[in-house]
C-alpha angles and dihedrals in degrees: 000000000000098000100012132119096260104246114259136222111253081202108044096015079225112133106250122224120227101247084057095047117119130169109229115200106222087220117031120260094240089053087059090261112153104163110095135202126200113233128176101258096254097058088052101047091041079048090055096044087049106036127049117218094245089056086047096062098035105035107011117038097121137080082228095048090046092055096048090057100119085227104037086060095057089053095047095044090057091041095052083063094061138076124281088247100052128130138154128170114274125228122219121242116251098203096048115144132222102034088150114106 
């Protein structure tokens, strides 16, 4: 990408490396979702321990509804703080809801 604007993270608004990058389908594959956003590795997989895919496709399949999510906000508020290349392993949330598929 040698010249180009650095993609950006629609979550954090960090740049995201190349070695972070991860396309997130709005709506999961399995739900019939196609349209993909990139997001630095760290905002997908804290999306995916918070989220279930049915709550993805129904409540969530939107940049601006994930944003609005009460926890997702906390995370993104602390990540923004760190450096493009950060990463650290998520946990996943024991108390997630909708696991059912």
């Amino acid at each position: 990408m040698a010249g180009q604007e650095p993609l950006v993270c629609p979550l954090c608004e960090r740049p995201i490396p190349p070695a972070q990058r991860d396309a997130h389908h709005l709506v999961p594959k399995c739900k019939g979702g196609r349209q993909t956003e990139y997001l630095h590795r760290i905002c997908h997989r804290q999306i995916h321990a918070l989220l279930s895919e049915t709550q993805l496709a129904r409540q969530y399949a939107t940049v601006d509804a994930l944003l609005a999510h009460p926890e997702l906000q906390t995370f993104l508020a602390w990540v923004k703080t760190k450096p493009a290349d950060f990463f650290v392993r998520t946990v996943k949330c024991r108390g997630r809801q909708g696991r059912r598929r």
